[in-house]
N, C-alpha and C positions, 0 to 999 in steps of 0.2 A: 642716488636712490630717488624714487618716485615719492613725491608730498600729495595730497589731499589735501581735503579742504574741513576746517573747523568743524562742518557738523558733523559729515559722512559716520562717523568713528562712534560719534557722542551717542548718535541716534541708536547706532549699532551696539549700545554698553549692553543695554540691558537683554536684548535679542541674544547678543553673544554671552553673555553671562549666565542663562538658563540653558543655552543649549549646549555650552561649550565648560561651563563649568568642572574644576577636578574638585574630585576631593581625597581628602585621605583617605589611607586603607591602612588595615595595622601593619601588614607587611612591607609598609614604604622605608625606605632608607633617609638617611638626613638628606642625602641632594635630590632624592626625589620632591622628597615635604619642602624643602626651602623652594626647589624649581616652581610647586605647586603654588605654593602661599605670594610667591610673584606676578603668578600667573593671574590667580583668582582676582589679586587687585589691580589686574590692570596695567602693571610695569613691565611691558614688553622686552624692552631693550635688556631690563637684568634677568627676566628669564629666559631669554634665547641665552645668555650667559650660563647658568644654571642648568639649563635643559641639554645645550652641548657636550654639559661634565657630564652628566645621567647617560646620555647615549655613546660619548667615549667608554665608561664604564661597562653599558649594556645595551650595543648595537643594537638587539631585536626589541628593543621596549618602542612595541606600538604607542601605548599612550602619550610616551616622553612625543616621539615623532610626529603623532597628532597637534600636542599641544603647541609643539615648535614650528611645522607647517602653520598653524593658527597665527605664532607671535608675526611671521614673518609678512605673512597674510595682510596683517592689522599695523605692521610699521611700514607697510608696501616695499617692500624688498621681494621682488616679483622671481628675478632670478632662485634664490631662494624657498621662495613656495613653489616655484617651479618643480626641482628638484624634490622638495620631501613631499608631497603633495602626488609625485609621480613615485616617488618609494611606497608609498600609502597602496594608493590602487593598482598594488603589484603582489597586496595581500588576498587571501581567498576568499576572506568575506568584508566586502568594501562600505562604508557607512554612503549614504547617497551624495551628502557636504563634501566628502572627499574629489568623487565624481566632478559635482559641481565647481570646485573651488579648482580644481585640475583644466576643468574646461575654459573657468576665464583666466587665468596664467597662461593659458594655452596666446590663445584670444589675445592678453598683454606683450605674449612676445610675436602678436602678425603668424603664427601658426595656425590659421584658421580651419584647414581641412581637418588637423588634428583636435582641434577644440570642438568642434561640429560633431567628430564621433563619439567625443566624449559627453555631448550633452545630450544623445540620443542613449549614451548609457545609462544619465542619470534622467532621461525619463522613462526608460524602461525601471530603472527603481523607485520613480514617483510618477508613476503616469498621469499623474491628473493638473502637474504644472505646465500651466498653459507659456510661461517664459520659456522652458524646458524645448514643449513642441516649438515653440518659434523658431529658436538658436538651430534647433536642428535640421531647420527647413531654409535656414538662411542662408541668401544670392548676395554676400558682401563684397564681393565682390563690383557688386553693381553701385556700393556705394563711395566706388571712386572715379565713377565715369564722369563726373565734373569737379574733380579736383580740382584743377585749373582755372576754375572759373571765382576763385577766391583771391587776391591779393593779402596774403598775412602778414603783419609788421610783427616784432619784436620791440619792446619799446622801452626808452629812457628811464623807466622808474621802477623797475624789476633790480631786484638787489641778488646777494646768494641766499637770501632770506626767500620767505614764500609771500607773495602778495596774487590775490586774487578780488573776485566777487566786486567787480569796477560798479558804480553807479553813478550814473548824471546827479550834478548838486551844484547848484546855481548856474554860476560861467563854469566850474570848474569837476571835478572827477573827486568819489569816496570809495576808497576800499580799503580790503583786510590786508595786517601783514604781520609777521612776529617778526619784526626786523631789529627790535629793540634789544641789543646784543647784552644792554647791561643791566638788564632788568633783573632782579636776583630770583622772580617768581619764576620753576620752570616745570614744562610740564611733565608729567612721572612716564606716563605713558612711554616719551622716546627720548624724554629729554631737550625738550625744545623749549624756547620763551613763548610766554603766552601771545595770543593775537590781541589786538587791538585795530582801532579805525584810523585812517589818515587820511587826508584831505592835499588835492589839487587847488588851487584856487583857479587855476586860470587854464583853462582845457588846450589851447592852443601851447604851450608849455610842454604837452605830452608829444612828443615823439618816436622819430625809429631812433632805437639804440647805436651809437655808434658802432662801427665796424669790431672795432677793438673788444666790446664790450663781447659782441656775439664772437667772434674766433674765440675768446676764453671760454665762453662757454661749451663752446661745441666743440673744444679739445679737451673737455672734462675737467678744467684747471678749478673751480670753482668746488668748493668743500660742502657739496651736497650732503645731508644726513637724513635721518629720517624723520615722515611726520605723522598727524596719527589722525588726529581726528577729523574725520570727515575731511580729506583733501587736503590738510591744509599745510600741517606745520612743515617749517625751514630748517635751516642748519646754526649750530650755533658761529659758524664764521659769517658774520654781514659786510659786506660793502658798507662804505660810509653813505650814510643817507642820502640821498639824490636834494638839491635846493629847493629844489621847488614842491619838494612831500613837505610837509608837517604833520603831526599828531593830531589828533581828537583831542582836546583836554575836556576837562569840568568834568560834569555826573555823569557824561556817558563812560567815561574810562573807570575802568574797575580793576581789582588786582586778577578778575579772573579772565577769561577768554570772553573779546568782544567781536559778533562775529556777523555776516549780512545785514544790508541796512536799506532804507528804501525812505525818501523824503517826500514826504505829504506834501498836497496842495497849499494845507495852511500853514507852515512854515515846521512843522514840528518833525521829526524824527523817530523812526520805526525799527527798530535795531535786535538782531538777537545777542544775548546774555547767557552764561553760567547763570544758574539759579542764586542771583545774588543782587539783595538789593536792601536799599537802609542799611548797610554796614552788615546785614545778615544773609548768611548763605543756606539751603535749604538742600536737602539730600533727599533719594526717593527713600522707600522702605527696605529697599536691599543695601543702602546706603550710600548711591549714586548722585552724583550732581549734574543733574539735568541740563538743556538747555529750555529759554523760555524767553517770547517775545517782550519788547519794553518799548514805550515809548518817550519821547522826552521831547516838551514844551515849554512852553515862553520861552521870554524873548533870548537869553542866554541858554535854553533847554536845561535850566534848574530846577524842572521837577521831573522824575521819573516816574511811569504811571504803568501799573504791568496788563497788560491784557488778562481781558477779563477769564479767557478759557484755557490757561497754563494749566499745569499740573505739577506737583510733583514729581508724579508717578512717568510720567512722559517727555520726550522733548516736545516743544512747538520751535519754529525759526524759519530763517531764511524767506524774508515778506516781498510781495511784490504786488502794489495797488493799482488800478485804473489812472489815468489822465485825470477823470472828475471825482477822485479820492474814495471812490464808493463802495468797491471790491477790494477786499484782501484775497489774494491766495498765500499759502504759507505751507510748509512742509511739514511734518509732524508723525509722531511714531504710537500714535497711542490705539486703545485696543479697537478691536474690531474693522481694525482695516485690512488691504490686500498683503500687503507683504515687511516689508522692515520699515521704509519712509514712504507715505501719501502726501497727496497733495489734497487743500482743504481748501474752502474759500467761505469767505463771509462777508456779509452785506450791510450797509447801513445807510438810510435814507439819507442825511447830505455827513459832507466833507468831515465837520467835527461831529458828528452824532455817537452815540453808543453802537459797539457791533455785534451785528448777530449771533448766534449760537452757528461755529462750524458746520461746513455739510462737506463730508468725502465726494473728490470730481467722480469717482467710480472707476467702476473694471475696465472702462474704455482710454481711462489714460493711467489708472495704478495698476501695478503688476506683485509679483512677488518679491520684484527685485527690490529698487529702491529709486522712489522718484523725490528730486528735490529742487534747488536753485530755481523756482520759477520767475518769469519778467513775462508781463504783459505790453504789449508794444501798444501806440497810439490807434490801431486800428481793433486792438481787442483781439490778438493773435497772441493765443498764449507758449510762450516758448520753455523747456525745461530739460534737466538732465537727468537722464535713466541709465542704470544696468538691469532694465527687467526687460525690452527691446531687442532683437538681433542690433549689435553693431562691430563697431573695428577693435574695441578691448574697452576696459573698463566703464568710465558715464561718457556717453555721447550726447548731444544735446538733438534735442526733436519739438518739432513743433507743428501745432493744433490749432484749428478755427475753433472758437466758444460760440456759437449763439445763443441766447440768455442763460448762458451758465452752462450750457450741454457741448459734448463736444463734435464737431462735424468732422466725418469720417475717420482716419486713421492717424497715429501720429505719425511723421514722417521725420526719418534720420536726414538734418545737414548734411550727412555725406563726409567725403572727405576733402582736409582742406581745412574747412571749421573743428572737424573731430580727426581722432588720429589713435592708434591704440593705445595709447595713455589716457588719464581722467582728462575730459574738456566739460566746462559747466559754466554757470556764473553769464550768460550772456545778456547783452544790451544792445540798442539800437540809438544812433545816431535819430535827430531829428529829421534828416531826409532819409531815413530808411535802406540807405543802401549801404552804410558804414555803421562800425559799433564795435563794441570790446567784448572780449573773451576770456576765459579763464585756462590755463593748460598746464599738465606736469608735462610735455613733451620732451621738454629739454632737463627734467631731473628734478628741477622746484615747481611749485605751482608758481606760474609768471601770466602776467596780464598782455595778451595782445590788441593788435587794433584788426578789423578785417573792412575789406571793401570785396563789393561782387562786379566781379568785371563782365563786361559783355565784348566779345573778341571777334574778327571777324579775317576767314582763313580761305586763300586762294592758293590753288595749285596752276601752275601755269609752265609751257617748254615749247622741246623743240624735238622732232623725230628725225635725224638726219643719219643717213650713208657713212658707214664707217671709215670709209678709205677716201674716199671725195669732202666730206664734210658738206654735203650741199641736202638740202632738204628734201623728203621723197613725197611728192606729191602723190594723194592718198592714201595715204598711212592709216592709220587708226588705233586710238588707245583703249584698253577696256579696264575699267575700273572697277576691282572688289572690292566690297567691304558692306560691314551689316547683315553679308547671306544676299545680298545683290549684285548687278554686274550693271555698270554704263556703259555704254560707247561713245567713245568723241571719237567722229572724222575732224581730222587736221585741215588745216587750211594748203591754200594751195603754195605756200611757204612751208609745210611742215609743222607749224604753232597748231597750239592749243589750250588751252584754260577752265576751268572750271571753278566753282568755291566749294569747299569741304565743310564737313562738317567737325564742330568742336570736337578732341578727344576720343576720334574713333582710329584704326588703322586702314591701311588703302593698300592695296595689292595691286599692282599695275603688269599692265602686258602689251606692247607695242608689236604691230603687227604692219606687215607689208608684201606685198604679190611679190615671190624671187627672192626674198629675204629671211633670215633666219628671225624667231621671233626672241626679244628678249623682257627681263622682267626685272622688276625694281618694288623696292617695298616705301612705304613713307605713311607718316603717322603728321595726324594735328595734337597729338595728347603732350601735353609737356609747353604749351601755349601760351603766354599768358598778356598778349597786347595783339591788335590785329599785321597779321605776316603772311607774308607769299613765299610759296615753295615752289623752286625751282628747277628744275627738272632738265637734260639733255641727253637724249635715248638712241644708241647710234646702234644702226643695226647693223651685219655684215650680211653680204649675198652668198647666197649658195652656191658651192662650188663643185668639183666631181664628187668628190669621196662623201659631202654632203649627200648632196643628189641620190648618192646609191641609199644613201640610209632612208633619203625622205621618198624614196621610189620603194623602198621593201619595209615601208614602214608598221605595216600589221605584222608580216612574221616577226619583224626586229619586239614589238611590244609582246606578242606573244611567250618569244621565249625570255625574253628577261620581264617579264613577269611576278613582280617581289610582294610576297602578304606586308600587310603591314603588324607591326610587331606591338604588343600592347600594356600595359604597367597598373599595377596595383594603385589605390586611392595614397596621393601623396607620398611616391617613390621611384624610385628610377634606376630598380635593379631589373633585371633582364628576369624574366618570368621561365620556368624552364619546359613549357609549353610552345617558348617560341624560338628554343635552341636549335632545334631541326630545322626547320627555315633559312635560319640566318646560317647557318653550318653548309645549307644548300647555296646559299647567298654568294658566300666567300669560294668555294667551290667553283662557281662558274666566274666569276672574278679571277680566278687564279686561272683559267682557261681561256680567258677574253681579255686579256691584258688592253684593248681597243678602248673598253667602257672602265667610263670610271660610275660613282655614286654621289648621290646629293640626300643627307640624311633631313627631313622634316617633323622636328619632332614638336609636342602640343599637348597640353591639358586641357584638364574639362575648366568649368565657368567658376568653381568657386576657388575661394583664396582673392588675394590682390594680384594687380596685373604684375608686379613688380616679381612676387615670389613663383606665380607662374612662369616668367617668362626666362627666371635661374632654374626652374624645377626641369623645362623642358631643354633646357640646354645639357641639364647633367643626363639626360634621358638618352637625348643626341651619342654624348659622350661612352654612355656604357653603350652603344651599340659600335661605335668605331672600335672600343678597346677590345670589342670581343671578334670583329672583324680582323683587325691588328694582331689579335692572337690566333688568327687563322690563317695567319701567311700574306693578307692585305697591306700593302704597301701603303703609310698615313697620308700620301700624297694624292692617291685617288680616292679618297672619302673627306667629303666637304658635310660639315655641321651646320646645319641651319636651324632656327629653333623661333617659336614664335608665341610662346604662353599659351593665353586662350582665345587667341584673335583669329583661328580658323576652327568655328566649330563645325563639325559636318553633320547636326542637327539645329534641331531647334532648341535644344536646353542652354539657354542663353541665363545673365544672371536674373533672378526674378521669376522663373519658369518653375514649377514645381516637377521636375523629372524621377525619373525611379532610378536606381542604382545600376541599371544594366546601361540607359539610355546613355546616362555619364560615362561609363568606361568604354563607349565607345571611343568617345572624345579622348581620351588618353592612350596617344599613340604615337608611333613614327612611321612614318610612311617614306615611301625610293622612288626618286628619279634617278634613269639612267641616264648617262651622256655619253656619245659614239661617235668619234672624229669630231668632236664641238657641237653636238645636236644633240640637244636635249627633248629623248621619243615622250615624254609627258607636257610637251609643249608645240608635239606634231598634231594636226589634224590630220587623220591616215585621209577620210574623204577628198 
């Protein structure tokens, strides 16, 4: 299962609690009211218990279904909300939250074309959420075009427990984790140990995980359960503590949830807290226990001191200072901001001074979603994680220039690599700026990564030679696609040639020669990740008689085999039956021209990832062969070629704002025929 982190959940109590609240009605049964009375306080895990008897009982009970898409929702059990969530908005009259919460499960499982329609649904039912238009306008696509340019570690001190929220602290690393298996406090929500702080001493200490460590994980062997608040919670099976962790003790440790922390210039500790402090815990008015920032001073941090603008009524958390201690910004749920969690900042003339009265950063970096985790780096670049932003599934992390306190231009998504469709948050930066840690459910717990940004550098380089001879043809020439442009390299007078590529894009090649048949090769720099050369050996064969005739009648030869290209529905790769005539004409002259065979190339348009593209246009491929196949074509003359979104035959590339017609051009298959070994879409008739 997916964990979050401490706040995400906390922040969400009250939000969810006004707008999701059940109540009784006289008509309830006892497992309705018990499912309800679990619900309303928050104990997820026993009423998805309860809520599954209600609906074994009475399938069609929308509320039961509501409330269970909700619990599943809130213990991040994605699959799950997937599922009822999609029962939901299969009702006639759909709530907008349903829409919504359907669009980012969509989003959590990398279904992004399906998630994109769905959030154009739910802004036709709220038209004025401006996250809403973004998601629906989103080229996420684009936000994996430097994957690669990321080194991610896994590392040493990740247990089956959830540890996140890493911060620099002295020589050594602090962060959260409920690893503590034998704590008897546990949380109701899903059942997990509460969080607390731990401590690195010695940062060199932190590592990549052994080998062993990650196979277990990524064979699922590891007893993941569920977490709740805000990203965080673990499983109750833990790994034995790793050596080199230790606890937090003294007054920072509480019996409640201790959770983001950020170490002052002057030695002191800025930490969020359950609303609990002097042995007393405080509740809002609906009866909620807050979160709420704390700091703790002297020399042993023996006194706890709360920030002055908590509230009951609200969370504040998750702090992140300036270099010269001056700036807080901090995350917080309270009234009159843009959506569930904003980010606030406050100021104080030096290091120990009293701090200002909060100001909201604004509509330019809060949304309706939820902005939190923020880290200010050494240059005043503020970094944080959103789900009010287009990104790849749940909080992505993005980040924003501040100059004095405003923020300059747009925030901008890490991409992928840093983010992933699971929660990524919590980030940091190494003292050289080019390394730092991470926070991610990717792998099922929230776990702490290291990342470094590589800079990589990619050379294409070969040989054009004569197929039967192996000897070089002097003059040759290669042409290069890619990006919607074309290069040419003349060969040397050896046949070589070289060029450098660019990172992460793909390259279409065509080697050409006078008397020669021309041939084609595909190759990509995406998948990179240290500097490498691709090597290449392009042999061409000469034309022969039966060639010759074809490359001598080569306009009639294109005329009559002639093939439309055939075209598919947004995110599908069933044959459309507008373009059964064609293909029924297709197979037809195929079964009369037994000479030619076919080369299917099939392709989607720019959104989605390259990965789920580049399956979508294979199965695309595939219903065209099977419907060929069932037309008397023999599987041996239809070849499957398939390439995602790397041949667009527009300009709606990812990032381009196009209309719906423009796209579906781009989702298509397109024919080359081939006649005695010549390929007429690789002739030049002139």
């Amino acid at each position: 299962m997916k964990k979050t982190t401490v706040f995400l959940l906390l922040m969400f109590m009250l939000v969810h609690s006004i707008s999701c609240l059940a109540f009784f009605q006289e008509d309830e049964g006892p497992l309705m009211q018990k499912a309800i009375k679990e619900y309303n306080s928050l104990r997820y895990v026993s009423a998805i218990k309860e809520l599954e008897r209600v609906i074994k009982n009475d399938s069609s009970n929308v509320r039961a279904q509501d409330m269970l898409a909700s619990s599943y929702r809130n213990t991040k059990m994605y699959d799950e909300a997937l599922f009822w969530y999609g029962k939901l908005t299969r009702q006639k009259n759909i709530k907008p939250e349903w829409a919504l919460y359907f669009a980012e499960a969509l989003a959590n499982k990398e279904r992004y074309e399906e998630s994109e329609i769905w959030y154009r649904k739910y802004l036709g039912l709220k038209p004025g959420d401006r996250r809403a238009e973004a998601f629906s306008k989103a080229k996420v696509g684009a936000l994996s075009e430097n994957e690669n340019s990321w080194e991610i570690t896994f590392l040493n001190i990740n247990t089956d427990a959830s540890e996140y929220s890493p911060m620099l602290f002295r020589d050594g690393l602090l962060f959260v984790s409920n690893r503590n298996e034998k704590s008897r406090f546990v949380f109701a929500w899903d059942q997990t140990p509460y969080t607390d702080i731990f401590v690195v001493d010695k940062l060199k200490d932190v590592r990549e995980s052994d080998e062993s460590s990650i196979e277990r994980r990524l064979k699922g062997e590891s007893n993941s359960h569920n977490s709740l608040m805000g990203l965080l919670f673990g499983g109750s099976k833990v790994d034995k503590p790793i050596e080199i962790v230790r606890p937090l003790t003294g007054k920072v440790k509480s019996t409640y949830h201790e959770g983001p922390a950020v170490s002052l210039p002057d030695g002191s500790l800025m930490f969020t807290r359950n609303n609990y402090n002097n042995k007393k815990a405080g509740s809002s008015s609906s009866g909620i226990n807050k979160l709420k920032l704390y700091t703790a001073v002297g020399d042993n941090w023996d006194e706890i001191i709360e920030f002055p603008y908590n509230s009951d009524e609200f969370s504040t958390g998750h702090p992140a200072v300036s270099t010269d201690g001056k700036v807080l910004i901090f995350a917080a749920d309270g009234p009159r901001g843009y959506g569930g969690t904003d980010l606030f900042y406050s100021v104080r003339a030096s290091e120990r001074g009293a701090w200002g009265r909060p100001v909201n950063l604004g509509p330019r970096i809060n949304t309706e979603g939820n902005e939190q985790f923020p880290y200010l780096d050494k240059n005043g670049k503020l970094y944080f994680a959103s789900t009010g932003y287009p990104g790849l599934g749940g909080l992505d992390i993005f980040e924003i220039v501040l100059k004095d306190m405003k923020p300059v231009g747009k925030p901008r998504n890490l991409g992928a690599g840093i983010n992933s469709s699971a929660d990524d948050f919590g980030i940091i930066k190494d003292r050289d700026s080019e390394t730092g840690y991470f926070s991610s459910n990717r792998r099922g717990n929230d776990d702490i990564y290291r990342f470094t940004k590589l800079e990589i550098d990619v050379k294409l380089q070969g040989l054009i030679l004569d197929a039967r001879t192996n000897l070089p043809i002097a003059g040759s020439k290669l042409l290069v696609k890619h990006g919607g442009k074309i290069d040419t390299i003349q060969t040397n007078p050896f046949g070589e040639f070289s060029m450098p590529l660019a990172k992460s894009e793909d390259y279409e090649l065509s080697a050409k020669a006078l008397s020669y048949l021309s041939t084609q090769e595909f190759t990509s720099s995406k998948g990179m990740t240290s500097d490498s050369t691709i090597s290449l050996v392009l042999k061409l064969d000469k034309v022969d008689i039966t060639q010759n005739w074809v490359v001598d009648n080569c306009d009639s030869l294109k005329a009559s085999f002639a093939f439309k290209n055939v075209h598919f529905d947004l995110d599908n790769s069933q044959l459309r039956k507008d373009d059964l005539s064609s293909l029924k004409h297709m197979a037809e002259l195929m079964n009369s021209n037994p000479q030619i065979n076919i080369i299917t190339s099939s392709h989607c348009d720019s959104r989605s990832s390259e990965s789920y593209n580049r399956d979508l246009s294979l199965r695309r491929g595939e219903s065209v062969k099977s419907y060929l196949i069932s037309m008397g074509v023999r599987p041996d003359r239809i070849e499957v070629k398939y390439y995602g979104k790397s041949r667009l035959v527009n300009s709606c590339i990812e990032g381009v704002n196009c209309s719906e017609t423009d796209q579906a051009i781009n989702r298509r298959t397109e024919f080359e025929v081939v006649m005695n070994g010549v390929n007429l879409a690789q002739l030049d008739c002139k």
